[in-house]
C-alpha positions in Angstrom: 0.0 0.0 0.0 2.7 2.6 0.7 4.9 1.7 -2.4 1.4 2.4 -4.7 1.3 5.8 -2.7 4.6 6.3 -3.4 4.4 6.1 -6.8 1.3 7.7 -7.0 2.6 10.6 -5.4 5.5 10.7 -7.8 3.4 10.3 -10.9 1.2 13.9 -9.3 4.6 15.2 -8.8 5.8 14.5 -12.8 2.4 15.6 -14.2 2.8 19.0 -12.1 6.2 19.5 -13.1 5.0 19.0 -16.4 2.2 21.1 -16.8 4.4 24.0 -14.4 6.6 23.9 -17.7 4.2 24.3 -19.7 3.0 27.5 -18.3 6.4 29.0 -17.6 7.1 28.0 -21.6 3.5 29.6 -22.7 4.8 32.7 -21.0 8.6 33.0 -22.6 9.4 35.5 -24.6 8.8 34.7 -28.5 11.9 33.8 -30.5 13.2 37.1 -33.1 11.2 36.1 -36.5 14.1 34.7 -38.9 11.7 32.8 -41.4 13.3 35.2 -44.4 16.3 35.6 -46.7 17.6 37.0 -49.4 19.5 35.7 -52.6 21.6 38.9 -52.7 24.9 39.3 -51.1 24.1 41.8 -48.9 20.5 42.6 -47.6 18.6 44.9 -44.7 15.7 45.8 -43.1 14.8 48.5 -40.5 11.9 49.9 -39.1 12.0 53.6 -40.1 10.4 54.7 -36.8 12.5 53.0 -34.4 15.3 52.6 -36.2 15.3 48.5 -35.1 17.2 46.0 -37.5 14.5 43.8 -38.3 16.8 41.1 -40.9 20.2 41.5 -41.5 22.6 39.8 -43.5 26.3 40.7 -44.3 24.9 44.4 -43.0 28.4 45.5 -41.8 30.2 44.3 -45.0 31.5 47.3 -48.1 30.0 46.8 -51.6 29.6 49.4 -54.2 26.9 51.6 -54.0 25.7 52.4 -57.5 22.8 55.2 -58.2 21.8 54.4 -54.5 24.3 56.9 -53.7 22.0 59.4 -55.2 19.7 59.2 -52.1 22.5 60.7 -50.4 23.4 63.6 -53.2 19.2 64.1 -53.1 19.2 65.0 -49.4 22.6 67.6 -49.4 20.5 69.0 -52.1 17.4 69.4 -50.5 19.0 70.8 -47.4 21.1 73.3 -49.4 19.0 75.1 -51.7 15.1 75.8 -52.6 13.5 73.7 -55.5 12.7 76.7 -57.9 16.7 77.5 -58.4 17.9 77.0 -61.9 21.0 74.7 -62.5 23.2 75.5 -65.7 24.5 72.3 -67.2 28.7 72.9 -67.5 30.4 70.8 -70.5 32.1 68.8 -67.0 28.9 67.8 -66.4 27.8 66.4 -69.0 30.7 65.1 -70.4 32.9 64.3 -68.0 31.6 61.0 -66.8 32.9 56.9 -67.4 32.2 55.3 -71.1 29.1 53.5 -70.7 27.2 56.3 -67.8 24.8 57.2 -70.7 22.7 60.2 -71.1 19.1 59.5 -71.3 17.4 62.8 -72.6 20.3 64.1 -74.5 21.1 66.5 -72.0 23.5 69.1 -73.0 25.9 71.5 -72.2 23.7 75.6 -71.2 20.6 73.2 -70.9 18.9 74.6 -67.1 16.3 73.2 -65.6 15.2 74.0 -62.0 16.5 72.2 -59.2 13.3 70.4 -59.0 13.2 69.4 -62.5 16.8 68.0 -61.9 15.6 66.0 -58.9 13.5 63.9 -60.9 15.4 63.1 -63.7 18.0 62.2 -60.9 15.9 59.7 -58.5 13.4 58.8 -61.1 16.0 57.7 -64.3 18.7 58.2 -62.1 20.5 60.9 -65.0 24.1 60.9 -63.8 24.5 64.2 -65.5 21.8 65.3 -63.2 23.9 64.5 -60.2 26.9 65.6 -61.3 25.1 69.5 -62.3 23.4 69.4 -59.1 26.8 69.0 -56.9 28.4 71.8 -59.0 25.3 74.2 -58.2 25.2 73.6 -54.5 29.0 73.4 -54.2 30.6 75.0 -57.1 32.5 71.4 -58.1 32.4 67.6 -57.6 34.8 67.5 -55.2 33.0 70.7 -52.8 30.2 68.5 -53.1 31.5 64.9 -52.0 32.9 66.4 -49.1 29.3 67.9 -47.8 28.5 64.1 -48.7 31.1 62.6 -46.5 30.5 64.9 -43.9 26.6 64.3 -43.9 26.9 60.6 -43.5 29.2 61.5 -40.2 26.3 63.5 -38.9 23.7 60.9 -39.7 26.2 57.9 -37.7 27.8 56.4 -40.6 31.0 54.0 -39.7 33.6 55.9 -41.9 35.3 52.4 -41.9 32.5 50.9 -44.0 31.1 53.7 -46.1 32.7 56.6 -47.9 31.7 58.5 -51.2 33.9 60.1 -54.2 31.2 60.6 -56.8 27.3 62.5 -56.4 26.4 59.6 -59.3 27.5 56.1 -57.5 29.6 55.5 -61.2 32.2 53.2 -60.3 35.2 54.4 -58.0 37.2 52.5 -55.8 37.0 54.9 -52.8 33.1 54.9 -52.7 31.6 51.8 -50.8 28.5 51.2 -48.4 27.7 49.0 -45.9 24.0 48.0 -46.4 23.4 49.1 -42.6 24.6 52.3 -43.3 22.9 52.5 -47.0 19.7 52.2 -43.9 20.7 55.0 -42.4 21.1 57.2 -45.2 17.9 56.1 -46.7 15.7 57.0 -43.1 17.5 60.7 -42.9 16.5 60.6 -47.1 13.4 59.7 -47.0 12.6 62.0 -43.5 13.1 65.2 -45.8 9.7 65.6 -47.7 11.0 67.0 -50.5 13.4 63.7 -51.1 10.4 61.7 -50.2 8.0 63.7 -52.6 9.9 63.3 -55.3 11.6 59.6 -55.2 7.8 58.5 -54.8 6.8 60.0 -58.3 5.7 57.9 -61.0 5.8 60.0 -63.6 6.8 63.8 -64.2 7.5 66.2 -67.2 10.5 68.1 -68.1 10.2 71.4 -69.2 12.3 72.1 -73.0 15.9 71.2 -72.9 18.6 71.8 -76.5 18.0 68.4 -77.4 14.3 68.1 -76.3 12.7 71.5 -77.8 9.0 70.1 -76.8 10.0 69.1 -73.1 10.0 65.3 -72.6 8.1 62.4 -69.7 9.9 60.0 -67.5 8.5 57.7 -65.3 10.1 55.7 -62.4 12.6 52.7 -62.8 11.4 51.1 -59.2 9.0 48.3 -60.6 7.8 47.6 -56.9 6.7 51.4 -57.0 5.4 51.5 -60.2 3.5 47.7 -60.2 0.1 48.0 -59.2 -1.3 44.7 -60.7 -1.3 42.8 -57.6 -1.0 39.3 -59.3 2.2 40.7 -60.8 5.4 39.4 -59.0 6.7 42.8 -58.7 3.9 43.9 -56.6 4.5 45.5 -53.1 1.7 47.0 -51.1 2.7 49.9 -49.9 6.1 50.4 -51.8 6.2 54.2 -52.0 9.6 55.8 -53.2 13.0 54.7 -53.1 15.9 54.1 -56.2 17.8 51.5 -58.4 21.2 51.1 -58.9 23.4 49.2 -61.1 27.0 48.8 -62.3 29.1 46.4 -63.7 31.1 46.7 -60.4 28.2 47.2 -57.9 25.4 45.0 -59.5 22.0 45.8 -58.6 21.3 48.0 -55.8 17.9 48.8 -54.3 16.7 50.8 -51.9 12.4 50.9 -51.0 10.9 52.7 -48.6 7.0 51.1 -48.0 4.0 52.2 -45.9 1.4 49.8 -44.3 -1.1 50.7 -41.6 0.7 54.2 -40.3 3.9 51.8 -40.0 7.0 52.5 -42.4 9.9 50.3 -43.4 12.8 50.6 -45.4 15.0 47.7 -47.2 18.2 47.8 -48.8 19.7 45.1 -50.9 23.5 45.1 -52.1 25.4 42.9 -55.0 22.0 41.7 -56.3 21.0 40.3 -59.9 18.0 41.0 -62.2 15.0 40.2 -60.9 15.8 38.8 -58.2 17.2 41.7 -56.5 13.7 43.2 -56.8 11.9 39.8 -54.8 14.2 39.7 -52.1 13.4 43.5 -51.8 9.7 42.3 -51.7 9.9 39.4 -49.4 11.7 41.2 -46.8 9.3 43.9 -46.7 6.4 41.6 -46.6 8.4 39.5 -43.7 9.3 43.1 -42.1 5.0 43.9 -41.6 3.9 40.8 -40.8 6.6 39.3 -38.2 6.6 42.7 -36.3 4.6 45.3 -34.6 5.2 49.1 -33.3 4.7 50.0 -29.8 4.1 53.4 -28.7 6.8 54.0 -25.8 5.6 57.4 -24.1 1.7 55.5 -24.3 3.7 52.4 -22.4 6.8 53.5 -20.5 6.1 54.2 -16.8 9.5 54.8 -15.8 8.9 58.6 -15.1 5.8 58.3 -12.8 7.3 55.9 -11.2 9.9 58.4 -10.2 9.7 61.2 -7.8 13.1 62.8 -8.9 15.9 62.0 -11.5 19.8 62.5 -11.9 20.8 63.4 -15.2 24.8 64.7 -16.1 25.1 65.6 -12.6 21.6 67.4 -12.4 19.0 66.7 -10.3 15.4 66.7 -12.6 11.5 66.4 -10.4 9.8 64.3 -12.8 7.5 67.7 -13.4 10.7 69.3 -15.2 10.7 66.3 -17.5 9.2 64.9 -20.3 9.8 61.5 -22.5 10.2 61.6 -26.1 6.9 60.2 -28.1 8.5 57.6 -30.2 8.7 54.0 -31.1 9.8 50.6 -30.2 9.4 47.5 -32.4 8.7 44.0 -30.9 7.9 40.3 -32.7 4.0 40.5 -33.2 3.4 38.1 -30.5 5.7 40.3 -27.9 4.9 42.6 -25.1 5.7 45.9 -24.3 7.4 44.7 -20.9 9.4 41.8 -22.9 11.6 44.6 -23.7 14.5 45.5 -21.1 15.3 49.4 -20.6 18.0 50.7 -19.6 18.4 54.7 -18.8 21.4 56.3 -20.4 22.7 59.9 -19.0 25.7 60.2 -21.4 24.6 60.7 -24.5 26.2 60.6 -28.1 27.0 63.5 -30.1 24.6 64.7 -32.2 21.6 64.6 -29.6 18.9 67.2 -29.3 20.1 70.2 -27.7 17.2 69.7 -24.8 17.9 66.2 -24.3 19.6 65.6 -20.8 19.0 61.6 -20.9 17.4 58.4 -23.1 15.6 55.1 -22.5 17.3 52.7 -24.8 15.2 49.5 -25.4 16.5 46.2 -26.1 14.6 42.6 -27.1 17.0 39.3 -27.3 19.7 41.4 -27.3 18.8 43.5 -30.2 18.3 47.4 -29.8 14.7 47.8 -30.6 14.0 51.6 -29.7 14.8 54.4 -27.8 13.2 57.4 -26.3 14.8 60.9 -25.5 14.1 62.5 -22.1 13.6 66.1 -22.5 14.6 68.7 -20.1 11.1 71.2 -20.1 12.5 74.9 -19.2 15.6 74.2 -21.4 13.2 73.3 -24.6 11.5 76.5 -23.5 14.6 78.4 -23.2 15.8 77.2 -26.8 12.7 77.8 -28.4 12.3 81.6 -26.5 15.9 82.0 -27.9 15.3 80.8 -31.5 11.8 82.8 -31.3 13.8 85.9 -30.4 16.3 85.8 -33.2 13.9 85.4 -35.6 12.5 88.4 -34.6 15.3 90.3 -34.5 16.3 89.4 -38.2 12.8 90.5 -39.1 13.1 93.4 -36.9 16.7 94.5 -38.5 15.0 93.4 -42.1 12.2 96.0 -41.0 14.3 98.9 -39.9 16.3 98.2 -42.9 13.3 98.7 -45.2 12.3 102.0 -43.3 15.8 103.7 -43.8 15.0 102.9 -47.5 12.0 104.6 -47.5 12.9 107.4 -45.8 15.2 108.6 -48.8 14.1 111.1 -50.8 12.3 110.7 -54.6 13.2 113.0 -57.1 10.3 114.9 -58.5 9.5 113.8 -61.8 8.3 117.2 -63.1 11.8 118.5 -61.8 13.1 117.2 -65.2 10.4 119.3 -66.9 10.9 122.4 -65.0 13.5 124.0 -67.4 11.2 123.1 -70.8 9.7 125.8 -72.8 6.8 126.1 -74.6 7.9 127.0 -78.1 4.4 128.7 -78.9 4.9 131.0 -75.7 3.9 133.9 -77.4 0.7 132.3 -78.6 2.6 131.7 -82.4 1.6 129.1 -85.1 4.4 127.5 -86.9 5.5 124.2 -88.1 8.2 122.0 -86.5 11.5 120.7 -87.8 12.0 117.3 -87.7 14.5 118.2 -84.8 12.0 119.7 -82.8 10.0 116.7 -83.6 12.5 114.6 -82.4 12.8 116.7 -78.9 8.8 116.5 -78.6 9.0 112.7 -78.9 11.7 112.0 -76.4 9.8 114.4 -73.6 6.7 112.5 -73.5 9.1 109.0 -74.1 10.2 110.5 -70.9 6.8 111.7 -69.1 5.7 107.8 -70.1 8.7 106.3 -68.4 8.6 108.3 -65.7 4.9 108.1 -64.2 5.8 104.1 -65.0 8.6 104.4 -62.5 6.4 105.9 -60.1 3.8 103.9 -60.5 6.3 100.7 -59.6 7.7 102.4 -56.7 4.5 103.5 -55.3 3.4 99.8 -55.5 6.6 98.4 -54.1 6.7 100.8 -51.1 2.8 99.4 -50.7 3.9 96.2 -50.4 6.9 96.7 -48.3 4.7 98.8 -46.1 2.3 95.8 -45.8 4.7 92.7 -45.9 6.1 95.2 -43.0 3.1 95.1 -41.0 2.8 91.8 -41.7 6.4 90.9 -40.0 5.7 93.3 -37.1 2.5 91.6 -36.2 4.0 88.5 -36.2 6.8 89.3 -34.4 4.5 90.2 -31.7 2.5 87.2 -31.4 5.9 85.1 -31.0 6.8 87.3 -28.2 3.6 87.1 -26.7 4.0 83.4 -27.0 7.3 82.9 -25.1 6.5 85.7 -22.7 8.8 88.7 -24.0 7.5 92.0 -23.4 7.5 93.6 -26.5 8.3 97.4 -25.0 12.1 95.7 -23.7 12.2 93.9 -27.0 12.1 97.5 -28.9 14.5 98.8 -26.8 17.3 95.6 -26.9 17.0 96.2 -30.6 17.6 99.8 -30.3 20.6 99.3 -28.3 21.8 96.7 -30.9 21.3 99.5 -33.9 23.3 102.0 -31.9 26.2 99.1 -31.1 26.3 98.2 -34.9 26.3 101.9 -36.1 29.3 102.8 -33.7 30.9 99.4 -35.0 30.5 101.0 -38.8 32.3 104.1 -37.6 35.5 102.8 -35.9 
C-alpha cells in the first residue's frame, strides 16, 4: 500500500512539473522572427520609426553603391537650396563621366532646368549628368560636393570604416563603398526630408524644353515595386512608396524601397544583387518586415517617469514635473509585449543629440536594440525655443528697420526734369516743326511715359513693403507674446543693438 502511494505521489509530482513547464514555456518570450532571406549578397531591413534592425545579412560588409548613392546627393541638395533655383549644365557635367554612364534625354551643355526638375530626372531615371550639375550648383564642383556628402553621413552615424563616397552619381570608383546598414541610415534621414520623399515617390513627371528636347519630354520611375500595381504581378509590393535602383558592372544591382502599411513604415536595402531577383528579395523582406513585427508606442507604455519622484541626469537633479519622455517608437515580434523589452536609462549621451535632451531610455529585445526614447529637459526646450523665437524676430526686426531707412530717402520729382522746358508757342505763335524739334517732342513724352511708369512701380513696391512690414511686425509680436517677451524691452534691446552696430560702422 505505501509503495502504490509512493508512486502515485511521484506520478502527481511528474504531471505537475510538467504542466508547471508548460505554463512557464506559454509565457517566454517569442523567438526574433528569422523565417526570411535573401538571394543577394548583402541585404537589410529597418523599421523607419524605431530605427530596429529587423533582418540583417552581411549588414556591416562594403560593396559598391551604384545610383543608390543618389539618395544621399538628393538630401545635401534638399537641405542646401530651394526647388525653384535654376541649374546650368557645365560641359564637365555632362561630359565628363565613365564610357558606358549614358545620357538619357540628350542632355547638353547651357541646358537649365530648375532644381526640381533636376531631382526627378535624378531619382526617377537616375540621369548621372543630373547629379553631377546638381553638386556643381550647391557646391561650385564635384569634389566641394562629395565632401558635404562625407560629412553628412558622419552626422547621420555612418561607420567611416564601412562607407565613404567620391562621386554624387555612384559610377564606379574604388574609394566609394557602403555597408548595407549604413545605406539604412542614409535612406531613413533621405526619406525623412519631404521634398526627397515627394519626389523619389513619383511615378511620372514632365521636363520642361531642354537643347536636345525643344517640346519638353516624360519620365516615369525605374522602381517596378513602386510603379506595379497589378497585384498578381510578382513585382507587386503593397505599400512600396519611393526609393531608387542602382546598377554597375562593379556594384550590380542595388535597391533601396521605402514602403507604408497601416501608419507603419519600413525601409529595405539590398547590395550585390541580380536581375530580378534583387527586386523579390526587396519584396519578401518587406512583406516578412509587416507581418513578423509590430510598433509599440513607448511614451503611451513606459512608466518609468511616474514611477519616479526625482531624476539625476549629467550631474543634475530633474523632479519628474521638469521632465518629459520623447513620443517615439519601439518595435517587438507580433506576439511580444511591451514589458518583454528590457530598458535601460542612459545619461551620457552621443554627439549629435537634441540640444534639450539631458537623458534616453534605450530598449532592447534578445539582445537586439529595438527603440529608444529621449528625455527632455522642459525649461531648457522653453529656453531654446524663446531664444530661436527671439532671433527670428530680430532678423525681421533689422529686415524691417532696414526697409524703413530705404524709405525714408528722398524721390526725385518727376516734373523737376520738366521744370527747365519751354513752350515754343509761348507767345501764342503758329508754326510748323522741324523734324528736330519733332525729335525733342517725342523723347519728352518718351520721358513723361517712363517716368509716371517708375512711379507707379515704386508707389506699388513701397505698398507692399509697407504691408509685408506690418505683416512681420505683427507676427513678431505674437511670437513674443508666446514665449512671454514684453515687446516694449524687446524694442529697446533692438535699439541698443542698432546704436552698437552703427558705432561698430564708424571705428
Amino acid at each position: 500500500m505505501n509503495h502504490l502511494i509512493k508512486r502515485i505521489t511521484s506520478f502527481l509530482m511528474i504531471v505537475g512539473l510538467i504542466l508547471n513547464l508548460g505554463i512557464i514555456t506559454s509565457y517566454a518570450e517569442p523567438d526574433w522572427p528569422s523565417d526570411v532571406e535573401v538571394m543577394a549578397g548583402s541585404g537589410i531591413i529597418i523599421d523607419a520609426d524605431s530605427g530596429a534592425v529587423l533582418f540583417g545579412q552581411q549588414i556591416h560588409v562594403s560593396n559598391p553603391p551604384a545610383s543608390i548613392t543618389k539618395l544621399l546627393t538628393a538630401l545635401v541638395v534638399a537641405e542646401n537650396c530651394s526647388m525653384d533655383e535654376m541649374v546650368t549644365f557645365s560641359h564637365d557635367a555632362v561630359y565628363n563621366l565613365e564610357a558606358g554612364a549614358g545620357n538619357k534625354l540628350s542632355l547638353e551643355e547651357g541646358d537649365k532646368l530648375s532644381v526640381e526638375d533636376c531631382l526627378h530626372l535624378m531619382l526617377l531615371i537616375s540621369s548621372n549628368q543630373s547629379a553631377n550639375a546638381l553638386a556643381e550648383h550647391v557646391a561650385g564642383s564635384r569634389a566641394a560636393f562629395v565632401n558635404m556628402m562625407n560629412q553628412k553621413i558622419a552626422e547621420i552615424g555612418c561607420s567611416p570604416q564601412e562607407t565613404r563616397f567620391a562621386n554624387p552619381s555612384g559610377l564606379n570608383d574604388e574609394n566609394q563603398y557602403v555597408s548595407a546598414y549604413d545605406m539604412a541610415l542614409i535612406a531613413s534621414a533621405a526619406f525623412k526630408n519631404e521634398d526627397v520623399l515627394r519626389i523619389s515617390s513619383t511615378k511620372r513627371y514632365s521636363i520642361p524644353a531642354t537643347i536636345n528636347n525643344p517640346q519638353g519630354a516624360n519620365i516615369s520611375m525605374e522602381h517596378k515595386l513602386i510603379m506595379t500595381d497589378d497585384t498578381g504581378s510578382e513585382f507587386y509590393c503593397q505599400g512600396a512608396t519611393a526609393g531608387k535602383t542602382g546598377w554597375t558592372s562593379i556594384a550590380g544591382n542595388t535597391l533601396v524601397t521605402y514602403a507604408e502599411r497601416d501608419g507603419r513604415r519600413i525601409i529595405s536595402v539590398i547590395l550585390k544583387g541580380s536581375q530580378p531577383q534583387y527586386y523579390l528579395d526587396a519584396k519578401n523582406t518587406i512583406n516578412f518586415g509587416f507581418s513578423a513585427f509590430k510598433n509599440e508606442s513607448i511614451k503611451n507604455s513606459e512608466t518609468f517617469l511616474q514611477e519616479q519622484e526625482e531624476l539625476e541626469l549629467g550631474g543634475t537633479t530633474y523632479s519628474i514635473s521638469q521632465l518629459r519622455l520623447e513620443d517615439s517608437y519601439l518595435t517587438l515580434p507580433s506576439t511580444a509585449q511591451f514589458s518583454d523589452a528590457q530598458r535601460t536609462l542612459v545619461t551620457e549621451l552621443a554627439d549629435g543629440h537634441p540640444p534639450a535632451a539631458v537623458g534616453q531610455l534605450q530598449y532592447t529585445y534578445k539582445e537586439r536594440i529595438v527603440g529608444n526614447a529621449y528625455i527632455y529637459d522642459l525649461k531648457l526646450e522653453e529656453e531654446l525655443a524663446a531664444q530661436e523665437a527671439a532671433a527670428q524676430a530680430s532678423r525681421e526686426a533689422e529686415e524691417d528697420s532696414r526697409v524703413e531707412g530705404g524709405n525714408q530717402e528722398t524721390e526725385k520729382n518727376p516734373d523737376e526734369s520738366l521744370s527747365d522746358q519751354k513752350n515754343p508757342d509761348s507767345q501764342g505763335k503758329r508754326f510748323l516743326m522741324t523734324s528736330k524739334q519733332l525729335g525733342i517732342l517725342a523723347a519728352v513724352v518718351s520721358a513723361v511715359a517712363l517716368t509716371g511708369a517708375v512711379i507707379f512701380i515704386v508707389v506699388k513696391r513701397k505698398k507692399k513693403e509697407k504691408m509685408e512690414m506690418e505683416q512681420r511686425k505683427e507676427r513678431r509680436r505674437q511670437r513674443l507674446q508666446e514665449i512671454g517677451y514684453d515687446e516694449a524691452k524687446f524694442e529697446e534691446l533692438m535699439r541698443k543693438h542698432r546704436e552698437g552696430s552703427n558705432k561698430k560702422g564708424q571705428n
